[in-house]
C-alpha positions in Angstrom: -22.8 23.7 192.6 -19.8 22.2 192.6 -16.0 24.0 193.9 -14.7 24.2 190.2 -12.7 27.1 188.3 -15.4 27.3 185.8 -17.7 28.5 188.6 -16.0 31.8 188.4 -17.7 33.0 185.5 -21.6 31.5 186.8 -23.8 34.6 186.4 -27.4 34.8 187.6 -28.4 33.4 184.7 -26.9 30.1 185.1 -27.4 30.1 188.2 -30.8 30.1 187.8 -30.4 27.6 185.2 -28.7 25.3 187.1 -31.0 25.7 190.2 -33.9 24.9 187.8 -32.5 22.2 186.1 -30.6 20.1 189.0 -32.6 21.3 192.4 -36.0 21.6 191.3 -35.7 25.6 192.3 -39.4 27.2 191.9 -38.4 30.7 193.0 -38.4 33.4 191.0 -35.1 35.0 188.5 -35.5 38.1 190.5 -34.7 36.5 193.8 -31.4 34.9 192.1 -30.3 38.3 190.7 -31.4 39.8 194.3 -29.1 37.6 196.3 -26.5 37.8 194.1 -26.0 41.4 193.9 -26.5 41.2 197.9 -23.1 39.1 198.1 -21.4 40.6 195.3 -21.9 38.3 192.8 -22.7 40.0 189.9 -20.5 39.4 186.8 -20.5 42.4 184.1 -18.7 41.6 181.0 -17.8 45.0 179.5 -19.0 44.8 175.7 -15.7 45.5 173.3 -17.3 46.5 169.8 -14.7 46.0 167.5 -15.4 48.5 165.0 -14.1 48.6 161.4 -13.3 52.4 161.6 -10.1 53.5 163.5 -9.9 56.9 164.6 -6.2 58.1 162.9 -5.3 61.7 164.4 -3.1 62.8 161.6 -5.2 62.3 159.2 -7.3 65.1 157.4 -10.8 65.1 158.3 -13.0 64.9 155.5 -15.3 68.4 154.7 -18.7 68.4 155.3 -19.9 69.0 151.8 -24.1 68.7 152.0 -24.6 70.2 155.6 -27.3 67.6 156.3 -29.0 68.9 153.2 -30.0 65.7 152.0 -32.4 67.2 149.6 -31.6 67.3 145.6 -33.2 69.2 142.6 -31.8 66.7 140.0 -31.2 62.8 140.1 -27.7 61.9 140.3 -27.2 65.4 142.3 -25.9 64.0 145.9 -24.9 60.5 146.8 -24.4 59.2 150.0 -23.0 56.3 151.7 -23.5 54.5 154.9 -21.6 50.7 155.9 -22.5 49.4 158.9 -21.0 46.2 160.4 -23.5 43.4 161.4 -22.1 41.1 164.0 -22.6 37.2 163.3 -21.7 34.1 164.9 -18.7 33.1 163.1 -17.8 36.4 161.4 -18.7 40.0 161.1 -20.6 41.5 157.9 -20.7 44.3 156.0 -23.7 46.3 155.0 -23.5 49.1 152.7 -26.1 51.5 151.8 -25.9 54.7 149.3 -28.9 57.0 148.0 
């Protein structure tokens, strides 16, 4: 590969890639991973979930009403709610579940 700023950011998957693709490499992933880790290569991008709920200190925390009792006698008795965010390429959505 080429001296270039972009190189920077090459982890051993492209490197594998690129050994593939442009060298005619016919050794294995593991060897790739195994020498870079050897020489410090390694990149680790730390995962940032970007949650929709905010911890807020001052505000009250809700009461735990149901005690993980989620069982009812009547219909209509105890509802509950779960959202959950779904990450996708362009945006994040929403999912929303209640019993």
């Amino acid at each position: 590969m080429k001296e270039d700023p972009e190189n920077a950011n090459y982890g051993v998957k492209r490197i594998y890639q690129y050994l593939m693709n442009n060298k005619n490499y016919e050794g294995s992933y593991s060897t790739i991973y195994r020498i870079c880790k050897e020489n410090n290569l390694m990149i680790h991008c730390k995962r940032r979930p970007k949650g929709i709920t905010k911890a807020d200190s001052e505000a009250q925390k809700a009461e735990n009403l149901i005690n993980q009792d989620f069982t009812a006698q009547n219909p209509n008795e105890k509802w509950l709610m779960d959202i959950t965010e779904i990450p996708c390429k362009k945006r994040e959505a929403l999912s929303c579940a209640s019993t």
